[in-house]
N, CA, C and O of each residue as an XYZ file, in Angstrom:
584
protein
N     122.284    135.435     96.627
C     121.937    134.095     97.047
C     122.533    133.106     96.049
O     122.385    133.202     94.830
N     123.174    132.209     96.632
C     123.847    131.327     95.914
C     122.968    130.658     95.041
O     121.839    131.127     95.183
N     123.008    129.653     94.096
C     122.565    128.691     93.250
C     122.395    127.484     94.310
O     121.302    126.923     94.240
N     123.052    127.125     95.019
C     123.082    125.877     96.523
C     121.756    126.113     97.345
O     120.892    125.283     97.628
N     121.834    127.947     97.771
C     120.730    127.867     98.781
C     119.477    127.894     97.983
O     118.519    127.299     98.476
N     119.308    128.512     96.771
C     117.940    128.965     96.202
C     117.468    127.235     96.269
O     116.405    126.867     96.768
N     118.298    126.478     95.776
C     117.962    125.279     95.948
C     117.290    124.676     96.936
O     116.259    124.006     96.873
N     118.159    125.055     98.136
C     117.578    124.532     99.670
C     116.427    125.075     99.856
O     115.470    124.345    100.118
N     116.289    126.284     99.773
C     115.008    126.789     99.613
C     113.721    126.654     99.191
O     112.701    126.651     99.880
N     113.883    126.501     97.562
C     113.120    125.310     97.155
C     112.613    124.079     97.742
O     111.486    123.727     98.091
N     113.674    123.563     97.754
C     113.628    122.292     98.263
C     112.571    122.203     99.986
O     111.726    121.326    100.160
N     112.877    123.246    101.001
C     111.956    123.023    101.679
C     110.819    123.394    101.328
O     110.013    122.615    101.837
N     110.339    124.115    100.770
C     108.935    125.161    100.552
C     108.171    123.614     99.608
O     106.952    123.774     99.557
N     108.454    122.749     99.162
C     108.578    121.644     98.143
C     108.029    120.630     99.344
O     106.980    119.997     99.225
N     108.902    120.563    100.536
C     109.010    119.594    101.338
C     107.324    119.663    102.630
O     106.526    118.907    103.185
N     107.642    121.078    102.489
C     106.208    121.697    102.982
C     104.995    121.602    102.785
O     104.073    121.541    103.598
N     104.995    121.588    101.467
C     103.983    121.225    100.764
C     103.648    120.031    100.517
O     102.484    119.735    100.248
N     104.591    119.190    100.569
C     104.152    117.707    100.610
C     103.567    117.090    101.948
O     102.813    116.164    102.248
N     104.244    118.001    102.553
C     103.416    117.707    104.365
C     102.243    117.845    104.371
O     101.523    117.018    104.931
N     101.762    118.916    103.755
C     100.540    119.593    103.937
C      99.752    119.121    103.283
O      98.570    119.250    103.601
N     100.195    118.256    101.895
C      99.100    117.242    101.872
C      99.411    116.112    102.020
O      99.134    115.294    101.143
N     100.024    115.772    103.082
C     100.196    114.414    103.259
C      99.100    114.078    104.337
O      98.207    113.240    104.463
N      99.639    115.219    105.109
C      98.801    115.444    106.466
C      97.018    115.593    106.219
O      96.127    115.248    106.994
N      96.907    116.200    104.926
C      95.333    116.237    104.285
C      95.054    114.830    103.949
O      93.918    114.404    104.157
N      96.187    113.865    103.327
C      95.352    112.967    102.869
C      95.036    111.803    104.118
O      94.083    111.029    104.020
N      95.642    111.799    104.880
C      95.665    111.034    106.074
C      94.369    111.242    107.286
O      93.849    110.487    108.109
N      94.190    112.603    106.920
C      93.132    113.130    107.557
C      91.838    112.968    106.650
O      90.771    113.450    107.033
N      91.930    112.343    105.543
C      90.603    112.345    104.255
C      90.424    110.777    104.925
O      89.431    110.175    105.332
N      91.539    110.498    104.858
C      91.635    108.803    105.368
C      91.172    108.222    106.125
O      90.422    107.274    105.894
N      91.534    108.683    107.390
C      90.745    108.676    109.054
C      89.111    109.184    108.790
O      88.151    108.476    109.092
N      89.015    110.284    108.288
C      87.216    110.011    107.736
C      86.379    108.681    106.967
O      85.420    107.977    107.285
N      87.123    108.745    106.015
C      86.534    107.773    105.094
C      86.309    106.528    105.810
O      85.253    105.910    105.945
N      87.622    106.226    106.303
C      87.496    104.463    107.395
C      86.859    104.777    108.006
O      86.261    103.725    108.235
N      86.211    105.780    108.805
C      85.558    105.483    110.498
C      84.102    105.696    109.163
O      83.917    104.595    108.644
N      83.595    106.263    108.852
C      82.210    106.026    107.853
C      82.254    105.130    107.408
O      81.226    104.531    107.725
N      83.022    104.369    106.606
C      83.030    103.136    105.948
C      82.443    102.079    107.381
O      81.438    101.369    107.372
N      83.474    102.275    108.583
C      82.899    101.193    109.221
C      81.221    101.508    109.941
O      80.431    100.699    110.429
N      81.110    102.905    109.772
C      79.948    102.655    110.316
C      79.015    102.415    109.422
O      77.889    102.118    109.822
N      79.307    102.498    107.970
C      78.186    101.837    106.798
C      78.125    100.954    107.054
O      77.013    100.589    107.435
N      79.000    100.166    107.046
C      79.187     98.239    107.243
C      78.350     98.053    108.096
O      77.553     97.121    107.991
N      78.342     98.908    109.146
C      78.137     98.336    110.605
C      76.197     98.358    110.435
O      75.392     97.436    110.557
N      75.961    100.040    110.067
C      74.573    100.265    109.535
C      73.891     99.686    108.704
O      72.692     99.962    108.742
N      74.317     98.756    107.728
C      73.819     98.252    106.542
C      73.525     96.791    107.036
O      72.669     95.939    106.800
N      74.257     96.864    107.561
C      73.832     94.976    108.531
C      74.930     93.839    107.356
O      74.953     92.608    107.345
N      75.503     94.536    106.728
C      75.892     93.995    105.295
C      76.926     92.174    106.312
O      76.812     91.724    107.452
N      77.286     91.989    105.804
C      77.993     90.984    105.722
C      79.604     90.757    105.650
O      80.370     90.259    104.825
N      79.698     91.197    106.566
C      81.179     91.664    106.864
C      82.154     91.259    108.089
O      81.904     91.687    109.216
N      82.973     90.647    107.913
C      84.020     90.061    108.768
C      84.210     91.463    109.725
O      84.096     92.610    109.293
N      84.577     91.025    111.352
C      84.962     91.901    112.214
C      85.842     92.032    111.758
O      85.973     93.224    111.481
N      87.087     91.156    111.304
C      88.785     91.891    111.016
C      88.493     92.752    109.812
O      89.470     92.828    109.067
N      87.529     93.362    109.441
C      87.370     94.276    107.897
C      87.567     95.851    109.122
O      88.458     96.641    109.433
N      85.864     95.550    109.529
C      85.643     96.930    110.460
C      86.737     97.142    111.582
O      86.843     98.340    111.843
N      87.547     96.372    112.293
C      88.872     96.490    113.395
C      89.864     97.231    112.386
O      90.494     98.176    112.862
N      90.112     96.840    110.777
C      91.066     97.347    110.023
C      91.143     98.709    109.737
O      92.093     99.491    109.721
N      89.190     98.915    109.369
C      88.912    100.189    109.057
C      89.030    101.130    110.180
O      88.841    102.338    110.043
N      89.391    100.486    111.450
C      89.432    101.662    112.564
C      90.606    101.714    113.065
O      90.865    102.639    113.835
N      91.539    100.790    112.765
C      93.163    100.547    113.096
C      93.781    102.134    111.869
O      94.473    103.142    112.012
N      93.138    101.594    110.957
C      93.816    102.634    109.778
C      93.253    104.087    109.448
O      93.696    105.035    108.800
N      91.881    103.815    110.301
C      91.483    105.157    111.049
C      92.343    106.015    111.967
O      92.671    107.197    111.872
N      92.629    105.044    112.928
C      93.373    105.456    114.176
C      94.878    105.937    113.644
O      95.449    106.942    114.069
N      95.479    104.926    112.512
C      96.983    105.101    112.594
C      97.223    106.546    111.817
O      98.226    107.197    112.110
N      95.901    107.245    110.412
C      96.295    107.657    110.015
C      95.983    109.175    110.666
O      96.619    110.134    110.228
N      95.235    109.314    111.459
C      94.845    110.570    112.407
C      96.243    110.538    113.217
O      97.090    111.430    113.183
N      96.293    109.713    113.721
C      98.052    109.964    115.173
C      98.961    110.340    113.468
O      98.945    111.557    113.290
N      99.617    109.651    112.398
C      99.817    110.177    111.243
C     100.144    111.595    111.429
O     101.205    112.101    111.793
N      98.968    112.168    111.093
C      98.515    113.589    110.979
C      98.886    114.295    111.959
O      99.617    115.270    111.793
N      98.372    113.860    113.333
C      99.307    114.149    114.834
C     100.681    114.947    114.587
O     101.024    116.119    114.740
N     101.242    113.899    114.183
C     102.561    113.475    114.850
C     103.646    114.213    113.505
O     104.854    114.371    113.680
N     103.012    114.547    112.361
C     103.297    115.773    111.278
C     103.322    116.862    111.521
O     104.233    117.659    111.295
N     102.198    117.063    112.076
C     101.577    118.572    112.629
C     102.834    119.188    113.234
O     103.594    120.055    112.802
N     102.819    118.150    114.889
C     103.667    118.788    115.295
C     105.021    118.320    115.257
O     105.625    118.024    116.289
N     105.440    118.254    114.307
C     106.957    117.693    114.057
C     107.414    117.132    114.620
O     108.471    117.579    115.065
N     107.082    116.031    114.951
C     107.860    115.034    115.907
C     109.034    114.064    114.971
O     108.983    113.700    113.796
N     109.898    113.875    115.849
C     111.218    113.671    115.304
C     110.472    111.941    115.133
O     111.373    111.172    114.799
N     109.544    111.443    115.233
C     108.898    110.091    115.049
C     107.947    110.004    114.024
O     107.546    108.922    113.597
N     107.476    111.347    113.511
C     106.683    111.246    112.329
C     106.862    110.591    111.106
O     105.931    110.570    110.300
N     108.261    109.888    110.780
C     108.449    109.227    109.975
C     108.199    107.825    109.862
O     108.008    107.182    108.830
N     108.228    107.340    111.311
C     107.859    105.628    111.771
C     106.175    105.864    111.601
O     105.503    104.900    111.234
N     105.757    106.693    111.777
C     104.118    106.940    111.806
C     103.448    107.190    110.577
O     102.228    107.178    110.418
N     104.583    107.488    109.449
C     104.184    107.546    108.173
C     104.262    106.454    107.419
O     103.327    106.112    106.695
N     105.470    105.740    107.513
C     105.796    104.492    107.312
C     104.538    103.157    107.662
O     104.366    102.154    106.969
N     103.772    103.535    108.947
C     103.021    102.426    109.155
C     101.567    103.096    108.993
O     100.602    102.516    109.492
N     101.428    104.084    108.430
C     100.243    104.493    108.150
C     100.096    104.384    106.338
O      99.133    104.334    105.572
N     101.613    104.381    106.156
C     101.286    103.603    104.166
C     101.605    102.359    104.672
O     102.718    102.639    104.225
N     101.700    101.566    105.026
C     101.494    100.041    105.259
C      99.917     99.424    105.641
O      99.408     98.308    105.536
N      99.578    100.355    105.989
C      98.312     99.950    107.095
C      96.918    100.671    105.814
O      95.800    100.170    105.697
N      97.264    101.513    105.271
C      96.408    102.345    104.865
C      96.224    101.640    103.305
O      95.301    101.978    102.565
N      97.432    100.421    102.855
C      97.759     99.962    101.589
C      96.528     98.813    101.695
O      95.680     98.543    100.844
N      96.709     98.274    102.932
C      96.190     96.940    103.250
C      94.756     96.991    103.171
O      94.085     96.136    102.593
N      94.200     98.207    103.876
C      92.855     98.648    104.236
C      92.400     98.627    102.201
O      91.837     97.663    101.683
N      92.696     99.521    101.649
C      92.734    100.274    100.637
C      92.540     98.732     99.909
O      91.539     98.707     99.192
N      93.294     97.457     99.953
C      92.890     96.308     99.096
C      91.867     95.406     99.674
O      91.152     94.597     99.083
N      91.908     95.609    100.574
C      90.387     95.084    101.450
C      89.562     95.306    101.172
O      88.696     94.462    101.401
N      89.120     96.635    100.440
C      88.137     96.873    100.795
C      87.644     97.175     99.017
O      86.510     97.477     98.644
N      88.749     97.002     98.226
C      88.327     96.929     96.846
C      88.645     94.953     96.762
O      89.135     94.517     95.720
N      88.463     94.415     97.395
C      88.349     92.954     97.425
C      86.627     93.034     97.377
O      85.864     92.385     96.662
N      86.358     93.925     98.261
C      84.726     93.787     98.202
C      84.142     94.874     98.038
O      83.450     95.251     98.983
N      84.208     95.705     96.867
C      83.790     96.799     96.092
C      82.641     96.590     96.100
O      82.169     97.063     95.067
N      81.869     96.117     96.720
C      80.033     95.943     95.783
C      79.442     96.998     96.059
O      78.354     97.224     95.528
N      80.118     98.075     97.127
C      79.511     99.651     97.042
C      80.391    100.738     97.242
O      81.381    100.787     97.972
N      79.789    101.817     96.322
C      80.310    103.079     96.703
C      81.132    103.434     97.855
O      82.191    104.055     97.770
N      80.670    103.069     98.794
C      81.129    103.368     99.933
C      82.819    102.844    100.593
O      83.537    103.478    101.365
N      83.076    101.469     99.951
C      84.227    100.921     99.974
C      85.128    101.367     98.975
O      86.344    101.487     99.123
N      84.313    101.664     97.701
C      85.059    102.285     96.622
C      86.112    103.636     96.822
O      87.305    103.869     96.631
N      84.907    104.372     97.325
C      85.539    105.545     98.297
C      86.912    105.012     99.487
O      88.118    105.244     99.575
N      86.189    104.429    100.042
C      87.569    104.484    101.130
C      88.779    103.949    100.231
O      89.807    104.617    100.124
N      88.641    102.898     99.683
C      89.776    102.401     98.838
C      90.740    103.470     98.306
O      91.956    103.292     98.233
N      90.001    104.777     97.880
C      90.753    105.667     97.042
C      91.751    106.691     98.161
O      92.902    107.126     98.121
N      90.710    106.773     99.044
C      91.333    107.639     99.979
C      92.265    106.934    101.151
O      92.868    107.642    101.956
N      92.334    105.637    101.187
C      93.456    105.245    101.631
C      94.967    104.929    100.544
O      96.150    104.635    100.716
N      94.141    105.177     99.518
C      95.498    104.704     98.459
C      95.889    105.791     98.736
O      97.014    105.756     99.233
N      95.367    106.999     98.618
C      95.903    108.344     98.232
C      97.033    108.660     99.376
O      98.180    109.102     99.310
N      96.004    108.142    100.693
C      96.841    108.558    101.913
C      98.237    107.515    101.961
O      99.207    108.127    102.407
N      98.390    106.787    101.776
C      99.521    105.392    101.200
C     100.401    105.861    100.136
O     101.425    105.224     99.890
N     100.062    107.056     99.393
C     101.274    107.260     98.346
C     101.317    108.439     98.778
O     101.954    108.931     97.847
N     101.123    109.327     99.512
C     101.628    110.569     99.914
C     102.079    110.371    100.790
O     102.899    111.256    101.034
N     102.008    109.055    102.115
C     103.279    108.863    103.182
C     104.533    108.296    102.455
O     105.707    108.654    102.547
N     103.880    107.172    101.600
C     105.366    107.046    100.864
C     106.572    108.182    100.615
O     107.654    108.465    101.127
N     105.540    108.766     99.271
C     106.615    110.027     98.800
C     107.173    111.154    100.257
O     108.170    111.853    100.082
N     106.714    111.183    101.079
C     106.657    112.119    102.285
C     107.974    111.499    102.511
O     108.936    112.249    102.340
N     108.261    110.048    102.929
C     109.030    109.355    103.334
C     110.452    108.974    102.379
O     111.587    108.593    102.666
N     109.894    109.222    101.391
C     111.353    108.555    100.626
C     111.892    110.113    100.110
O     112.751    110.067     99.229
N     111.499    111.403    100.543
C     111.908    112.613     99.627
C     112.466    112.885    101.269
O     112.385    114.111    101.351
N     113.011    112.360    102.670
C     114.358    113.146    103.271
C     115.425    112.142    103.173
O     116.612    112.455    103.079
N     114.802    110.393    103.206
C     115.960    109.636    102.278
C     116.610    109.951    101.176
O     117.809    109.674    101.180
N     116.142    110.482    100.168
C     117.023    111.063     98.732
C     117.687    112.499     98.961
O     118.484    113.069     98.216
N     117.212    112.898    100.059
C     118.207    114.207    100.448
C     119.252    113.527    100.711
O     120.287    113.353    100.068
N     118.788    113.025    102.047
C     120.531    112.450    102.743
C     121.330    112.020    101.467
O     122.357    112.464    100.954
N     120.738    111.304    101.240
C     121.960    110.720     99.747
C     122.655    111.155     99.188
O     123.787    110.746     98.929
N     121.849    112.627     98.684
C     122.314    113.387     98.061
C     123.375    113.968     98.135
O     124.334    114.144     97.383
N     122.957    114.398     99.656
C     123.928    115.086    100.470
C     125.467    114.215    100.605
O     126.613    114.664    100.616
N     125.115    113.222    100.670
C     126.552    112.370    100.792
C     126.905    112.221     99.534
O     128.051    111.877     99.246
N     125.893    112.477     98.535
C     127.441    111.710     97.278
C     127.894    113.504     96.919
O     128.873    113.813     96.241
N     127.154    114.271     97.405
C     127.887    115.660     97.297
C     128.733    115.776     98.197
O     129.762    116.204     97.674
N     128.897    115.594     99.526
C     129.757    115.326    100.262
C     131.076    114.686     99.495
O     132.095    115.315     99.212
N     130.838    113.383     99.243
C     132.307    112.403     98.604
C     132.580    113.078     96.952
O     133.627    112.991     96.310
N     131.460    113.667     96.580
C     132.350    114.583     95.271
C     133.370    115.751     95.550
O     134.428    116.023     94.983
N     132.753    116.325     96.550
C     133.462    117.760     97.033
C     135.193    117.338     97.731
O     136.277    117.918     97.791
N     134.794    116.380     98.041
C     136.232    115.486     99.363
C     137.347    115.938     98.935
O     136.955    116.827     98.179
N     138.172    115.946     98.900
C     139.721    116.489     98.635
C     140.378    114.966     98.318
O     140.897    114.211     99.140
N     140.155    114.705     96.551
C     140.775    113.162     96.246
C     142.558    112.863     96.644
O     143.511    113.632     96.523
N     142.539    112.331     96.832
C     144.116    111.736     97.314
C     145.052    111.959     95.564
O     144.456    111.838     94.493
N     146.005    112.169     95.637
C     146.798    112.136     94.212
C     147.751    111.157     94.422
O     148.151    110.850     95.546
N     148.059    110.749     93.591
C     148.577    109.219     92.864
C     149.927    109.997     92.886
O     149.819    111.216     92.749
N     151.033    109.547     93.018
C     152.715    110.172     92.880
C     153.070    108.572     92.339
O     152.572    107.611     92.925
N     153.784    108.436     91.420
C     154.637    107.391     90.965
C     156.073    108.101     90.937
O     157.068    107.469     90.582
């Protein structure tokens, strides 16, 4: 086995594993928001509807998330992308109004789920790259004749 493939190899078993908890944290995520909103909701607390609509938007986005990983859909990347956007937003919302445990919690578990779509997302961008500036190193350079 070459030094190239052990690499590739690596490299997926690497890539796998980042799925697998990406897909965990997204799924910690979608828990935490749908409890969070039903604390809010149970506590009678004092809370804007666009808080609890957020906590169930970023409920919703990060379960389809998880979906759409699972089964490899060639779209799981637009779904990761807006589930760390969505999951960033929730995650400062809701440490805007920390006054309990309960927001504290979700805060963490949407951050978590927000930096594991990231990294999920930017580790087949730095392949491709890769792949191309190995590509234009390997190229057959033109020679100069004077």
């Amino acid at each position: 086995m070459s030094a190239n493939s052990a690499n590739n190899n690596f490299n997926k078993v690497e890539q796998m594993d980042n799925k697998k908890l990406c897909i965990q944290a997204c799924l910690d995520a979608h828990r935490a928001c749908q409890e969070t909103a039903l604390h809010l909701c149970e506590q009678g607390q004092q809370v804007t509807e666009n808080l609890v609509r957020l906590l169930l938007d970023c409920a919703a986005i990060s379960q389809a998330s998880a979906d759409f990983m699972r089964g490899n859909s060639e779209l799981q990347g637009r779904f990761c992308e807006a589930t760390a956007q969505i999951s960033l937003r929730c995650a400062q919302e809701c440490e805007r109004l920390d006054h309990d445990m309960q927001l504290k919690y979700c805060a963490t578990l949407c951050r978590r789920c927000a930096s594991h779509c990231q990294a999920l997302i930017a580790k087949p961008v730095a392949a491709m790259l890769q792949r191309t500036v190995n590509l234009t190193d390997s190229a057959e350079k033109p020679s100069l004749t004077l």
